[in-house]
C-alpha positions, 0 to 999 in steps of 0.5 A: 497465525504466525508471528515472530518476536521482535527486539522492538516490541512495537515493530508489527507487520505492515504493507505486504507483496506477493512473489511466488509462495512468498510474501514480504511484507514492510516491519515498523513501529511507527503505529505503537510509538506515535500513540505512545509519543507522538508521530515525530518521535516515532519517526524518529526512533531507531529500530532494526532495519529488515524486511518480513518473510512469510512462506503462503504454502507451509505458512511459516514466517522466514528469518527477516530480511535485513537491511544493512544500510537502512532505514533504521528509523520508523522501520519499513513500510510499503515493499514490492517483490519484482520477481527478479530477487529484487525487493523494493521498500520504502522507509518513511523517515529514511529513503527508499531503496530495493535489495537484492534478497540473494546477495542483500546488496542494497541500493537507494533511489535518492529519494530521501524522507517522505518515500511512502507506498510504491507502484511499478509502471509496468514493464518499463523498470520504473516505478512510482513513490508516493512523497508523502512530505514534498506533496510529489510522486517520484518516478525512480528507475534502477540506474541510479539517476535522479529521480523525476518528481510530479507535482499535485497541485495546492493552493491556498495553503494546502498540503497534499500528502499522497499515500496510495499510487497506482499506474494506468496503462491505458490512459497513461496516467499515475492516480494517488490517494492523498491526505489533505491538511491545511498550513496549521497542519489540520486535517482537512480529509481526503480526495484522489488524483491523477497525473498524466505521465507525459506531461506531467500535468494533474488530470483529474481530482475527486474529493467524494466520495473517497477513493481508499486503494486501487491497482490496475493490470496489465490490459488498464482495467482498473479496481477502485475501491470507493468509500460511498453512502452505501458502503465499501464498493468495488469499481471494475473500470475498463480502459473505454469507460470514463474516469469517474466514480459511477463509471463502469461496473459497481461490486458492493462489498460491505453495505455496513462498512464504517469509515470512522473506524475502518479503512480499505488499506491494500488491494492486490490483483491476485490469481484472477482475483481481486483481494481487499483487506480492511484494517478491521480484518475483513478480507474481500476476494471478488471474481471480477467476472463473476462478481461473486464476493467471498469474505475472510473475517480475521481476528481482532487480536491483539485489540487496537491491531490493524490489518495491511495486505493479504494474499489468496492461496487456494481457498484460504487468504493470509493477511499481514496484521500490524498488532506484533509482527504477525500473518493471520491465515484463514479458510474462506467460505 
């Protein structure tokens, strides 16, 4: 494991990317400080401004990445590395932005509070940012326009709170795992939606089951991962199936996941690969061809820590954990 200490002790390591033998990953201690206060106060408080570095191959954490502008309150959550030396990020109680890690000139997208967790629409220079306060997902390019805001539907007093988003080429829609509360702020659950990237209009909706982190790759197969009766399932959805939970291909993963107490958090597409990590620590590393599933069981220490993203080198997964500021690698079997 390696783990760097912070000047703020609640900071931990959060949504994580993959550019090369690199992996960056999101710095926050929102976790730690709304147990402690409350999620308003966390978000509000103040804490250095940087983006975590970790190299795969020597497994050594790098001098984080600071950003000179922001966010500096509740920390950095989601990143993506372009491979260009770009770094997107996004800070949910500032703005989202990206840097250029060479020069550390920093540039926002004007989305402002909200900015959540972050897609790139293929080769198009644009990406997607789930709005998780305005119940939208912003499409931000890098000439400094105003970003373009599609809007999921709520009726009745319902908030919709999106989180994960994902691009499908094939179908050219925007798919987003939201949280749903009510006008009381109530938590009333969980579905997932898709929005065509045309018109704007919402396509689709799925309350269950509960549809917790997906991606797509470059050709439109999509990798689901699906919360269902009989566990943690991977769907592999090509772009001729149809849009729905038993379409396609089913990969159980865990029969004996516990949803009340796990979570799937992130999924990369990752040398042929797709690598599931759970906040319970258990990596997934499946074949699509194949369909054969190795798993990585990394530690629950500290206890209370969560686990984010991973990445695949060789036979061995590093994951970020959000308990300290930490990547925990392990052997897979």
């Amino acid at each position: 494991m390696a783990e760097w200490a912070s000047s703020t002790p609640a900071s931990c390591a959060w949504f994580g990317s993959r550019s090369g033998d690199l992996l960056w990953f999101g710095v926050s201690g929102y976790w730690a400080e709304s147990r402690r206060a409350g999620a308003r106060a966390a978000l509000a408080t103040p804490e250095p401004a940087r983006i975590g570095r970790f190299h795969l191959v020597s497994e050594e954490m790098l001098p984080p990445l600071p950003l000179p502008d922001g966010p500096t309150r509740g920390g950095t959550w989601d990143v993506l590395a372009l491979g260009d030396g770009r770094v997107v990020y996004t800070g949910l109680a500032e703005h989202a932005g990206w840097v250029e890690a060479g020069s550390g000139t920093q540039t926002s997208f004007g989305i402002g509070a909200g900015a959540n967790e972050l897609a790139a629409l293929g080769d198009s220079g644009r990406l997607a940012v789930s709005d998780y306060f305005a119940g939208e997902i912003a499409i931000a390019g890098f000439d400094g326009a105003a970003p373009r805001r599609l809007s999921l539907s709520a009726e009745g007093g319902l908030r919709v709170a999106p989180k994960t988003v994902a691009f499908d080429p094939a179908r050219s829609w925007l798919w987003a795992t939201t949280d749903l509360f009510s006008g009381e702020g109530e938590d009333l659950g969980h579905d997932a939606r898709a929005v065509d990237l045309g018109s704007g209009e919402e396509v689709l909706r799925i309350a269950d089951p509960e549809l917790q982190t997906l991606a797509f790759d470059e050709r439109g197969v999509g990798y689901l991962a699906w919360s269902t009766t009989g566990g943690l399932v991977l769907q592999v959805l090509d772009p001729s199936d149809a849009p729905r939970p038993g379409a396609g291909r089913r990969i159980p993963l865990a029969p004996d996941f516990d949803p009340t107490h796990d979570y799937a958090q992130d999924l990369a597409i990752d040398a042929g690969h797709i690598v599931v990590t759970t906040w319970g620590g258990r990596v997934f590393v499946v074949d699509p061809e194949s369909e054969r599933v190795r798993v990585a069981a990394l530690p629950r220490a500290p206890p209370g820590s969560l686990y984010y993203s991973a990445a695949l080198v060789g036979d061995r997964v590093c994951a970020t954990r959000c308990g300290g500021v930490a990547v925990v690698c392990r052997d897979l079997p």
